[in-house]
C-alpha positions as CSV (number, residue, x, y, z in Angstrom):
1,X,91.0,74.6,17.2
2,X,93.7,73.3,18.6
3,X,94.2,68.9,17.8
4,X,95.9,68.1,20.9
5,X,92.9,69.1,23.2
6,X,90.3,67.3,21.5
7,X,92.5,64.1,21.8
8,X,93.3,64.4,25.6
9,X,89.1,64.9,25.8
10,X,88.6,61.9,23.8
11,X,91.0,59.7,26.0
12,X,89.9,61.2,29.0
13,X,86.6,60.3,28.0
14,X,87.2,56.8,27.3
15,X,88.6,56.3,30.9
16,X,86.0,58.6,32.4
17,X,83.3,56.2,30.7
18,X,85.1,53.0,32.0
19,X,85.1,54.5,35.7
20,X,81.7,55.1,35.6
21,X,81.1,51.7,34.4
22,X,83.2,50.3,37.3
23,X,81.0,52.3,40.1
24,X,77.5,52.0,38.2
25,X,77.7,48.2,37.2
26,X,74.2,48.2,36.5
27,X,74.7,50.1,33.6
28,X,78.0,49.1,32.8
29,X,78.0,48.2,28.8
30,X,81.4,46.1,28.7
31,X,84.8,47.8,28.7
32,X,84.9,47.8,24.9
33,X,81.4,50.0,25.1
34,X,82.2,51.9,27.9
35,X,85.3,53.3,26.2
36,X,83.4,53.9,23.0
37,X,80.5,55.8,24.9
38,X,83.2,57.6,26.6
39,X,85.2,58.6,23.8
40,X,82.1,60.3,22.1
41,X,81.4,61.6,25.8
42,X,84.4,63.1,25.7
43,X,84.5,64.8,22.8
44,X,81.0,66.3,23.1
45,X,81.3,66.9,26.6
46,X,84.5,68.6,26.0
47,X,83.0,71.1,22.9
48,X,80.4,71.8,25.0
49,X,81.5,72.6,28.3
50,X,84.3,74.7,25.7
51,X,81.9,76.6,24.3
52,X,80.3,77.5,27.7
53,X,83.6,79.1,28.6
54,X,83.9,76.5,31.1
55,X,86.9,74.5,29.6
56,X,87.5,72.1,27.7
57,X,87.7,73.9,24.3
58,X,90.3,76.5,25.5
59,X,92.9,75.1,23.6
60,X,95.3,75.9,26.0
61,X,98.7,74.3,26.7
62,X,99.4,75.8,30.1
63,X,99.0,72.9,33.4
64,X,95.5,74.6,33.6
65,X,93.9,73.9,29.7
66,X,95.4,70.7,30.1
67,X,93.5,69.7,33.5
68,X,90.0,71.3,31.9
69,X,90.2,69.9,29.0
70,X,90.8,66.2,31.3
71,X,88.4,67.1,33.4
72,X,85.5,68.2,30.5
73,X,86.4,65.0,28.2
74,X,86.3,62.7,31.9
75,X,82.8,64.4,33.0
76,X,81.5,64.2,29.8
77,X,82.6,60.2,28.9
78,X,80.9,59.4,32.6
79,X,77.7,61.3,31.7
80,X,76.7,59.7,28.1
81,X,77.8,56.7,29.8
82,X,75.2,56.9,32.5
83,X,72.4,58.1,30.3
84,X,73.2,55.3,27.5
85,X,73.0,52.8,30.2
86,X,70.1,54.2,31.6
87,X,68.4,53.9,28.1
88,X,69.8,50.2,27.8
89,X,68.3,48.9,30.9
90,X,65.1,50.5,30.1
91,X,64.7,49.0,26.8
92,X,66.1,45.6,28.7
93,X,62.7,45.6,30.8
């Protein structure tokens, strides 16, 4: 596996997790969190969605691995974002 796609995932799931802290504030953790949650987002989101055949894991440096692999680490920083959130507020009640 290729280095350079697992660290655009991992920054692309950093911001990914900060967006979706921006437009779900209720489960926003903090921007320090929200990167965090993202980052690990990222990287699992990017793995699996690689190993699907869907991107992500491709390893490719053409315009297109680079945009899947941004995409998968993005989609997959939002996602544990929203369920960690989810799982915070719960406990919260």
């Amino acid at each position: 596996m290729d280095l350079l796609p697992l660290i655009i995932q991992l920054i692309s799931g950093a911001v990914g997790g900060n967006l979706a802290g921006g437009i779900l504030k209720n489960f926003s953790l903090g921007t320090l969190w929200n990167s965090v949650v993202g980052i690990l987002g990222g990287g699992i989101g990017g793995q699996l969605l690689g190993m699907l055949g869907l991107g992500g894991g491709g390893g490719g440096m053409d315009l297109a691995g680079i945009l899947s692999s941004v995409a998968a680490g993005g989609a997959g920083g939002g996602v544990l974002l929203g369920i960690v959130g989810m799982i915070k507020k719960a406990m919260g009640k």
